[in-house]
PDB file with one MODEL, atoms N, CA, C and O in Angstrom:
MODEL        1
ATOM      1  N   UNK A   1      85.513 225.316 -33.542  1.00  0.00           N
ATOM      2  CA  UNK A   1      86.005 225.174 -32.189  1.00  0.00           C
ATOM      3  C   UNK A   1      86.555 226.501 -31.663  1.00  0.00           C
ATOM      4  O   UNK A   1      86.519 226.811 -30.472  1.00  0.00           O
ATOM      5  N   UNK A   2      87.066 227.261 -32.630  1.00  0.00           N
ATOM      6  CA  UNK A   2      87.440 228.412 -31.684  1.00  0.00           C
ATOM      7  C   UNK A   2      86.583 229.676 -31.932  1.00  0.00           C
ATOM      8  O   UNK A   2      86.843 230.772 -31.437  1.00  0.00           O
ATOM      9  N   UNK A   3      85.510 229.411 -32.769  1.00  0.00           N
ATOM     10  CA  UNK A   3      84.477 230.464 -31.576  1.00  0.00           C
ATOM     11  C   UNK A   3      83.525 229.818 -30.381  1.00  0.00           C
ATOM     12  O   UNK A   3      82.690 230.473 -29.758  1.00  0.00           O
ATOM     13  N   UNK A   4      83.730 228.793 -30.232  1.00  0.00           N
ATOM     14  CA  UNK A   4      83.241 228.199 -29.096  1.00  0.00           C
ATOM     15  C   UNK A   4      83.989 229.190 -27.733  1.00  0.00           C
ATOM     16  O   UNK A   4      83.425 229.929 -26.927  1.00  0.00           O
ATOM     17  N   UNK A   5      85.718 228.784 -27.908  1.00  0.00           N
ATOM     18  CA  UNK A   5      86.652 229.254 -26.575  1.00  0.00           C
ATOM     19  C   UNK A   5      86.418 230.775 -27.210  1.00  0.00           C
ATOM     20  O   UNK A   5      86.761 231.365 -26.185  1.00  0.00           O
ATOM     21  N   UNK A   6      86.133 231.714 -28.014  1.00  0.00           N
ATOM     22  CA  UNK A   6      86.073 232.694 -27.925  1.00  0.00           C
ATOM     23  C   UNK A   6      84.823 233.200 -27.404  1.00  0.00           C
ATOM     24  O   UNK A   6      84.717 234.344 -26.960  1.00  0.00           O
ATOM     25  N   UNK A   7      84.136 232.596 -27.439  1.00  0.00           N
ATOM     26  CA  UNK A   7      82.157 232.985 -26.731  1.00  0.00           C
ATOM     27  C   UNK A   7      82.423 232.603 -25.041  1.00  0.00           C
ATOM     28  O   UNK A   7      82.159 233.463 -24.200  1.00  0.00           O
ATOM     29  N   UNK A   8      82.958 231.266 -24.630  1.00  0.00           N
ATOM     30  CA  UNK A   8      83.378 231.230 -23.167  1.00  0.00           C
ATOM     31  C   UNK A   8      84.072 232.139 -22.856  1.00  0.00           C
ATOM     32  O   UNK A   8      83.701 232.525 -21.748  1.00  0.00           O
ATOM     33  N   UNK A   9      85.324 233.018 -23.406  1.00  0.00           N
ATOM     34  CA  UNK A   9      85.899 233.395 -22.955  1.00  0.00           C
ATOM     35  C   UNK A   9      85.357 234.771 -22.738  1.00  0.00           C
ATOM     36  O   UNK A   9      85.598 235.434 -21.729  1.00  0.00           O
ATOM     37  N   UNK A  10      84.560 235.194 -23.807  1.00  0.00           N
ATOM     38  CA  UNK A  10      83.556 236.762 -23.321  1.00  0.00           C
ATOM     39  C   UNK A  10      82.792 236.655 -22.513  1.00  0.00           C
ATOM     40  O   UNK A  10      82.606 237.649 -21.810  1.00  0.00           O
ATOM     41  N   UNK A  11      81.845 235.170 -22.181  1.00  0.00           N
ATOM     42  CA  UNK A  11      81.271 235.009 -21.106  1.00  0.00           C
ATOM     43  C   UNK A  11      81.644 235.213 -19.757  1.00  0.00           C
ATOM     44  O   UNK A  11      80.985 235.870 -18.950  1.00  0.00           O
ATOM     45  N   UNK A  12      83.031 234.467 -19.460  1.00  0.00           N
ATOM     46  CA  UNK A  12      83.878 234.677 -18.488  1.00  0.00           C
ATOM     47  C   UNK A  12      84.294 236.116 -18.159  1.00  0.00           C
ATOM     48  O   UNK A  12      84.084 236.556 -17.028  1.00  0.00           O
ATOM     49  N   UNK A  13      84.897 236.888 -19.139  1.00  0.00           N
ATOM     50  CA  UNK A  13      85.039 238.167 -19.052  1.00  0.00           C
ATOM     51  C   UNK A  13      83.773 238.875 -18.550  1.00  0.00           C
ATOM     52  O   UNK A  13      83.880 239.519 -17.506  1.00  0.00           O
ATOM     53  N   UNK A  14      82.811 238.837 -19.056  1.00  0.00           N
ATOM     54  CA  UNK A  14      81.811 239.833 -18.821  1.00  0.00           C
ATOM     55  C   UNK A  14      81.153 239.211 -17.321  1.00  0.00           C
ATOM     56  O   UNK A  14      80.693 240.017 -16.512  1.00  0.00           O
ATOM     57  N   UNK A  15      81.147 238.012 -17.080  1.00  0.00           N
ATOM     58  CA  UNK A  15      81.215 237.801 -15.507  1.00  0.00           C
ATOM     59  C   UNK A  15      82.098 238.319 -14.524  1.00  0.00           C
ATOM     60  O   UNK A  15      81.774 238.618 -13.375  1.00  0.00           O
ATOM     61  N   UNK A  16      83.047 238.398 -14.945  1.00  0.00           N
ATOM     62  CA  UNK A  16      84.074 238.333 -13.718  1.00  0.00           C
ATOM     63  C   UNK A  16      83.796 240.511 -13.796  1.00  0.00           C
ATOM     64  O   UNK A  16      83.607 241.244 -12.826  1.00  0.00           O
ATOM     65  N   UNK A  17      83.851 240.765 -14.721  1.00  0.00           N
ATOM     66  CA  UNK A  17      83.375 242.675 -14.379  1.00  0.00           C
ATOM     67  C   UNK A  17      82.586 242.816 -14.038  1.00  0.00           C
ATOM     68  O   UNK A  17      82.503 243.943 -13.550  1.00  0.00           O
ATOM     69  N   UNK A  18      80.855 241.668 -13.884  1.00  0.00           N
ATOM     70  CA  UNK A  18      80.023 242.288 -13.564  1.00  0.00           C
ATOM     71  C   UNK A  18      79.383 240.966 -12.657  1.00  0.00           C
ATOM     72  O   UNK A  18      78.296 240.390 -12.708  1.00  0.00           O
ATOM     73  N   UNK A  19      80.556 240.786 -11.838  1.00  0.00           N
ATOM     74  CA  UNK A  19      79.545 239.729 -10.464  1.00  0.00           C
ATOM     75  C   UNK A  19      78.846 240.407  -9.635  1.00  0.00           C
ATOM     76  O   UNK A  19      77.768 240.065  -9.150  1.00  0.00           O
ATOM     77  N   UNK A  20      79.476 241.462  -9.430  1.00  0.00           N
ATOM     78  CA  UNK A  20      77.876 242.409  -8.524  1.00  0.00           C
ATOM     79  C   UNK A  20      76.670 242.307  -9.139  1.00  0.00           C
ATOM     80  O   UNK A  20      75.676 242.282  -8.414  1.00  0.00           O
ATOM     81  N   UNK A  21      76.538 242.243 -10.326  1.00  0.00           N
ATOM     82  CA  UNK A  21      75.057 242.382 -10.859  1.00  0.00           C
ATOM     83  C   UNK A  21      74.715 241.136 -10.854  1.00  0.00           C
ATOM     84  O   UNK A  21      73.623 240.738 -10.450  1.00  0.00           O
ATOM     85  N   UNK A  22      75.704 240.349 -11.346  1.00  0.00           N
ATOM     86  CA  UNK A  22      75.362 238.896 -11.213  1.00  0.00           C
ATOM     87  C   UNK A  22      74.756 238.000  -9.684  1.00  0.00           C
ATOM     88  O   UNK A  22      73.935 237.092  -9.550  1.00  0.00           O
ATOM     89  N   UNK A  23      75.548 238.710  -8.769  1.00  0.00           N
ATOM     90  CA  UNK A  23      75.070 237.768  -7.579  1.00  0.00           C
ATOM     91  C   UNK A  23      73.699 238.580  -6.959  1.00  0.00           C
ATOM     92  O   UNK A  23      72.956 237.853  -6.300  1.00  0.00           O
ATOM     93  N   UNK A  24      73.314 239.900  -7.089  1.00  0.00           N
ATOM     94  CA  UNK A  24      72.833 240.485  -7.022  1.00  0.00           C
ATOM     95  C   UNK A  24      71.098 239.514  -7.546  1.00  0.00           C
ATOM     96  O   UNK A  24      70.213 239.204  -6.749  1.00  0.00           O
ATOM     97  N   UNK A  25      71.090 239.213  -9.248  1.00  0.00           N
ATOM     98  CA  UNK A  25      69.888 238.180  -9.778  1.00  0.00           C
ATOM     99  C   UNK A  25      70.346 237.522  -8.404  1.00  0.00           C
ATOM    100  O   UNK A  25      69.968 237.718  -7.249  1.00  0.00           O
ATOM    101  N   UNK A  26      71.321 236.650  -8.961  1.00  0.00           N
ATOM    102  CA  UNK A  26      70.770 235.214  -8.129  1.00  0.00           C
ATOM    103  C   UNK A  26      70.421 235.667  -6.737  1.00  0.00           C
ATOM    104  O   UNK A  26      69.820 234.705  -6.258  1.00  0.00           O
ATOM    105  N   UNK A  27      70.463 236.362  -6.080  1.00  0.00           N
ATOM    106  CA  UNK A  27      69.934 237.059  -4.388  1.00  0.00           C
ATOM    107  C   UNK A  27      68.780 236.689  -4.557  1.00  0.00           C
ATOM    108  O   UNK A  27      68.267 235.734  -3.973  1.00  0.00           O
ATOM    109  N   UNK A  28      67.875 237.886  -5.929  1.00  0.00           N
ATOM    110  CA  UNK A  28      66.884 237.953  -5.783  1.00  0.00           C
ATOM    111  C   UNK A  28      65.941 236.691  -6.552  1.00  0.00           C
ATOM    112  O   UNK A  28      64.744 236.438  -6.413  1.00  0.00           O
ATOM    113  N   UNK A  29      66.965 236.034  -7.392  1.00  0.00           N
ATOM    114  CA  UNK A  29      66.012 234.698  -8.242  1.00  0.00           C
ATOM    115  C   UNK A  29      65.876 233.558  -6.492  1.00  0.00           C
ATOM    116  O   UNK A  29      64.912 232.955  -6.019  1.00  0.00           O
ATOM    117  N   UNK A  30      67.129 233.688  -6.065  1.00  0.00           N
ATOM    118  CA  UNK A  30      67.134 232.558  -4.530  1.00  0.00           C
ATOM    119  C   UNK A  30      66.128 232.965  -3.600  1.00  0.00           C
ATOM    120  O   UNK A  30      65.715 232.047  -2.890  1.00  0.00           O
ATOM    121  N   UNK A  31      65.467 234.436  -3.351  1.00  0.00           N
ATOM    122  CA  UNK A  31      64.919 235.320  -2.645  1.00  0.00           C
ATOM    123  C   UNK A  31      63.437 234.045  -3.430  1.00  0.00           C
ATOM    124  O   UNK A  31      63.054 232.963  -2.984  1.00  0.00           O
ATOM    125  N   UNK A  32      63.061 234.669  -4.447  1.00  0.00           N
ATOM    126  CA  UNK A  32      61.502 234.300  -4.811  1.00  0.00           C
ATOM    127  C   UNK A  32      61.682 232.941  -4.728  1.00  0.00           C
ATOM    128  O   UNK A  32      61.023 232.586  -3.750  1.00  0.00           O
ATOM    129  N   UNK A  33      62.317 231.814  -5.318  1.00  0.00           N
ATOM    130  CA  UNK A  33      62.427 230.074  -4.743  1.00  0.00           C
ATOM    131  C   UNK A  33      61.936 230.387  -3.699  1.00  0.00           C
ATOM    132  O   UNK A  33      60.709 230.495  -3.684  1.00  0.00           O
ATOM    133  N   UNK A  34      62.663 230.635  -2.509  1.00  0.00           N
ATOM    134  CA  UNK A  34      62.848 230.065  -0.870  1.00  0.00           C
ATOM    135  C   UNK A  34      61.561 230.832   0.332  1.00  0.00           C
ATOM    136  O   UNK A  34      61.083 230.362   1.364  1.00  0.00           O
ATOM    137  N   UNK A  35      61.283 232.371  -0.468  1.00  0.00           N
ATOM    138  CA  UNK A  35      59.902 233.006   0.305  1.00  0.00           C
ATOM    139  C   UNK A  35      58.738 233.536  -0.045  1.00  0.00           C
ATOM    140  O   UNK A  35      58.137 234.452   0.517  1.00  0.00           O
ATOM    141  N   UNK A  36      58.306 232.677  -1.396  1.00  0.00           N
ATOM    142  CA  UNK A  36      57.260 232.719  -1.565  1.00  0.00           C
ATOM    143  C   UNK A  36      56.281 231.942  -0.807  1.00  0.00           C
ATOM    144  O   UNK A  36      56.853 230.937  -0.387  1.00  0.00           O
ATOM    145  N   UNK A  37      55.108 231.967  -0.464  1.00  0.00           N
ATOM    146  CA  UNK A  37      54.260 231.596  -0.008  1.00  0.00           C
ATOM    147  C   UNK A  37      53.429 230.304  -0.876  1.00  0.00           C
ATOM    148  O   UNK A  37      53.332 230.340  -2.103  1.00  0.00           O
ATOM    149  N   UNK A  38      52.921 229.304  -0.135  1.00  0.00           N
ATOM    150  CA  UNK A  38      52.181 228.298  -0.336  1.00  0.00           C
ATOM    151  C   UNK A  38      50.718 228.055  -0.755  1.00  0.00           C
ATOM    152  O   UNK A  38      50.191 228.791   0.079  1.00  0.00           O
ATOM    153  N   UNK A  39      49.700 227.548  -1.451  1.00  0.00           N
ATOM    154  CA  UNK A  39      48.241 227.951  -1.236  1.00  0.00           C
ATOM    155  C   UNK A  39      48.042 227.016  -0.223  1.00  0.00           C
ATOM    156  O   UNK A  39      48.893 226.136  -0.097  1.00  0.00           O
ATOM    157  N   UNK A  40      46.916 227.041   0.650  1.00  0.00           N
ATOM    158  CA  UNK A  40      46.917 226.416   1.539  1.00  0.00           C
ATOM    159  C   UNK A  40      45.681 225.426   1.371  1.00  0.00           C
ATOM    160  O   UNK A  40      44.757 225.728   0.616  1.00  0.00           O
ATOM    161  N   UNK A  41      45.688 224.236   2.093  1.00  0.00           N
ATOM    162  CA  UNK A  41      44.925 222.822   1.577  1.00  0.00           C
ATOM    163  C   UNK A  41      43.457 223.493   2.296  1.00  0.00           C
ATOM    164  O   UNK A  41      42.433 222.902   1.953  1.00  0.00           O
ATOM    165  N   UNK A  42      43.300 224.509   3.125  1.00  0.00           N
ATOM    166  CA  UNK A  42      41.883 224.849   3.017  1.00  0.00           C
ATOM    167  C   UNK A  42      41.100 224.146   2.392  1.00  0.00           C
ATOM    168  O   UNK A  42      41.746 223.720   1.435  1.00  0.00           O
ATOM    169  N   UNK A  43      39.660 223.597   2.333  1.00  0.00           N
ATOM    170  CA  UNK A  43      38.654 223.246   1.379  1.00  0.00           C
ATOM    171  C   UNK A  43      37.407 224.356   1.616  1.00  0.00           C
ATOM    172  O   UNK A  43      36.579 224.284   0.707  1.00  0.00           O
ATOM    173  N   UNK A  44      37.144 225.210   2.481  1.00  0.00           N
ATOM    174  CA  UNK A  44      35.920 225.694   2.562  1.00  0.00           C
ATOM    175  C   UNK A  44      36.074 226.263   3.998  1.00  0.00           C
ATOM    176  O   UNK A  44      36.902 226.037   4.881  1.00  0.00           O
ATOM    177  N   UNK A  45      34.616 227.362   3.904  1.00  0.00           N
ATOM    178  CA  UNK A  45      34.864 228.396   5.271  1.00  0.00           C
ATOM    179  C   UNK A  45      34.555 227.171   6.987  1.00  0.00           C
ATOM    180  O   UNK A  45      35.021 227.181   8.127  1.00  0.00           O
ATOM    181  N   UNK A  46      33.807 226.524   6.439  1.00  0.00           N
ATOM    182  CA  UNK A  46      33.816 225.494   7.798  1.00  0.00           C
ATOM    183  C   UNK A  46      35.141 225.140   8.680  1.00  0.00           C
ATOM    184  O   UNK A  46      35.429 225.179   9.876  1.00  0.00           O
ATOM    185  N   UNK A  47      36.035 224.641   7.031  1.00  0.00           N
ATOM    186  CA  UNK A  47      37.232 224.358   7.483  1.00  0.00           C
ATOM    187  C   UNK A  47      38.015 225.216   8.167  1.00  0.00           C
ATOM    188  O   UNK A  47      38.466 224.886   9.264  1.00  0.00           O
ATOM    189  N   UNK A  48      38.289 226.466   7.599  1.00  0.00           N
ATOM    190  CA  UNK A  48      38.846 227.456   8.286  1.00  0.00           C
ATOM    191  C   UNK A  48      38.241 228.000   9.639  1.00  0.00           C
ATOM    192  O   UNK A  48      39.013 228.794  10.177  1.00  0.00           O
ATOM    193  N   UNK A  49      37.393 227.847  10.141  1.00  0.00           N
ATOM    194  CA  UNK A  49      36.198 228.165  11.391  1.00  0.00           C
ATOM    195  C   UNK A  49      36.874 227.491  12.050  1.00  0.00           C
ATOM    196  O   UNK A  49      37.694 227.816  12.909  1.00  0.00           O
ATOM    197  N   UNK A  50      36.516 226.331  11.622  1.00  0.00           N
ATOM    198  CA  UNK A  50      37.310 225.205  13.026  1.00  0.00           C
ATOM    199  C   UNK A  50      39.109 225.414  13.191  1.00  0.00           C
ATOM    200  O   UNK A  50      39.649 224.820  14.123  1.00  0.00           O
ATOM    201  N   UNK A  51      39.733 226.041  12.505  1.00  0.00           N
ATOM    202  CA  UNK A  51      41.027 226.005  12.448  1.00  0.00           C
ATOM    203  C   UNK A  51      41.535 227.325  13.035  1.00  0.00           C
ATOM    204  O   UNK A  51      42.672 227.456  13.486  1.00  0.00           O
ATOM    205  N   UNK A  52      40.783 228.117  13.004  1.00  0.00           N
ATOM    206  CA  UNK A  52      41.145 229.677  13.839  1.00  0.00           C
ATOM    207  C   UNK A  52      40.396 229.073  15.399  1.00  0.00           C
ATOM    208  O   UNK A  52      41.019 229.345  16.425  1.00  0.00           O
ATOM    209  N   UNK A  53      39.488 228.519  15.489  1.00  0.00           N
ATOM    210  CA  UNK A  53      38.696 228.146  16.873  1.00  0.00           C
ATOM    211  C   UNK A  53      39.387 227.422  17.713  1.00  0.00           C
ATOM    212  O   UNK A  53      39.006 227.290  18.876  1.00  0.00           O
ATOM    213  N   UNK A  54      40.825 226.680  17.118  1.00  0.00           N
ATOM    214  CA  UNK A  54      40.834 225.466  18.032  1.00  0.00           C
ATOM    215  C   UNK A  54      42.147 225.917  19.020  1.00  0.00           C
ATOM    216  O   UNK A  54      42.967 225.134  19.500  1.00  0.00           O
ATOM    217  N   UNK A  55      42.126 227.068  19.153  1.00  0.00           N
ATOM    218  CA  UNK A  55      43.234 227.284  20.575  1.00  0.00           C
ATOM    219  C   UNK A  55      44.820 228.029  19.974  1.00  0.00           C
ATOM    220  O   UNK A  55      45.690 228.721  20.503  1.00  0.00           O
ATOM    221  N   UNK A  56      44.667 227.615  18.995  1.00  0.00           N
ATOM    222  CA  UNK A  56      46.687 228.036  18.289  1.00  0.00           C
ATOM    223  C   UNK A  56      46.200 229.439  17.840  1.00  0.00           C
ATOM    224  O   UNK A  56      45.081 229.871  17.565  1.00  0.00           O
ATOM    225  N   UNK A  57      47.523 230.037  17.865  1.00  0.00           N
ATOM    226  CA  UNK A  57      48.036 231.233  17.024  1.00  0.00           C
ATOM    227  C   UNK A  57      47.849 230.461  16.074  1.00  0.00           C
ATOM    228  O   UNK A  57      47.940 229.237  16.161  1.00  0.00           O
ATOM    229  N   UNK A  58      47.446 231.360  14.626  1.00  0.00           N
ATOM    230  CA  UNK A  58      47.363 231.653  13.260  1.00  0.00           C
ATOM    231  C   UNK A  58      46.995 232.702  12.463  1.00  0.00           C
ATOM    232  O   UNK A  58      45.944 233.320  12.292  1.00  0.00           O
ATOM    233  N   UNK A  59      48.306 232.772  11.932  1.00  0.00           N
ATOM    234  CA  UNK A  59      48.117 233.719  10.423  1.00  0.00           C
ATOM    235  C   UNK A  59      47.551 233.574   9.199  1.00  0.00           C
ATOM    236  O   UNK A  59      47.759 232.629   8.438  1.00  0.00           O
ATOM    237  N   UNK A  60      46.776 234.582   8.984  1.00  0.00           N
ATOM    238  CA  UNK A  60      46.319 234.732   8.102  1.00  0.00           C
ATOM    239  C   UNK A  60      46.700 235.555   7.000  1.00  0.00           C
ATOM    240  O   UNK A  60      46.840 236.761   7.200  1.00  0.00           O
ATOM    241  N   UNK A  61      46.928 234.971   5.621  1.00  0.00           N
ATOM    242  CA  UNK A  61      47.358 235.769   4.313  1.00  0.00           C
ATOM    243  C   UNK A  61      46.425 236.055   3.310  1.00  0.00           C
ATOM    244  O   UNK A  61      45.834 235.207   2.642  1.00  0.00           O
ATOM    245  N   UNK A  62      46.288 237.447   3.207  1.00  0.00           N
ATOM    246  CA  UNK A  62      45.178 237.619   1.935  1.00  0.00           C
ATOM    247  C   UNK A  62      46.172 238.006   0.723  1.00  0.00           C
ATOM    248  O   UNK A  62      47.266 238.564   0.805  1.00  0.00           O
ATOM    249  N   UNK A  63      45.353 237.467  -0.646  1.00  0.00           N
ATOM    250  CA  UNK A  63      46.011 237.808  -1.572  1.00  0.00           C
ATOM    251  C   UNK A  63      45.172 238.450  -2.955  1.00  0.00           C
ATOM    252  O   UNK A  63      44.297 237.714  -3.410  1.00  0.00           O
ATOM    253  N   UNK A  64      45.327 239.375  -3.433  1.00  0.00           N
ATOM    254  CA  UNK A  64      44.460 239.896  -4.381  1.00  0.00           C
ATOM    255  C   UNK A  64      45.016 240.203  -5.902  1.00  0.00           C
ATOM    256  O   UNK A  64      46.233 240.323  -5.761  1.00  0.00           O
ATOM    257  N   UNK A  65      44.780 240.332  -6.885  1.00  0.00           N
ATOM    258  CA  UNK A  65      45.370 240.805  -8.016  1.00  0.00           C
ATOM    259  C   UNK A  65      44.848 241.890  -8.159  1.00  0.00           C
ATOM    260  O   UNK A  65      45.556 242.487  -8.971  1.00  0.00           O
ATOM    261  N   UNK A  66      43.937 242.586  -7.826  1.00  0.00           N
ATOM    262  CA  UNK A  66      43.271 243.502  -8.108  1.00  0.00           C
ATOM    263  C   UNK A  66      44.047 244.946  -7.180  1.00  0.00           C
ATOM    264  O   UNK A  66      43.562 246.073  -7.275  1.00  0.00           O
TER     265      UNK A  66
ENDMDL
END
């Protein structure tokens, strides 16, 4: 039991000196959750033809690994 409160308690310590770095992840772990992008239910170029044709603004996202 008491290296349990001694491991919380370095945990705690080493948080509380280094919440800048800490909130800093979570910015960027909350950043990739909330604005990454979707694949889109597209099925084929027909589909997309008729969907740029029919009067609305739309964006388009390309994505490559290469």
């Amino acid at each position: 039991m008491q290296e349990l409160l001694f491991n919380n308690s370095t945990l705690l310590t080493w948080l509380k000196s280094n919440w800048l770095l800490t909130l800093f992840f979570i910015a960027i772990a909350s950043a990739f959750v909330f604005l990454r992008s979707q694949p889109s239910d597209v099925a084929d170029g027909a589909e997309l033809s008729s969907l740029l044709t029919d009067g609305r603004p739309t964006v388009i996202e390309f994505y490559s690994n290469f």
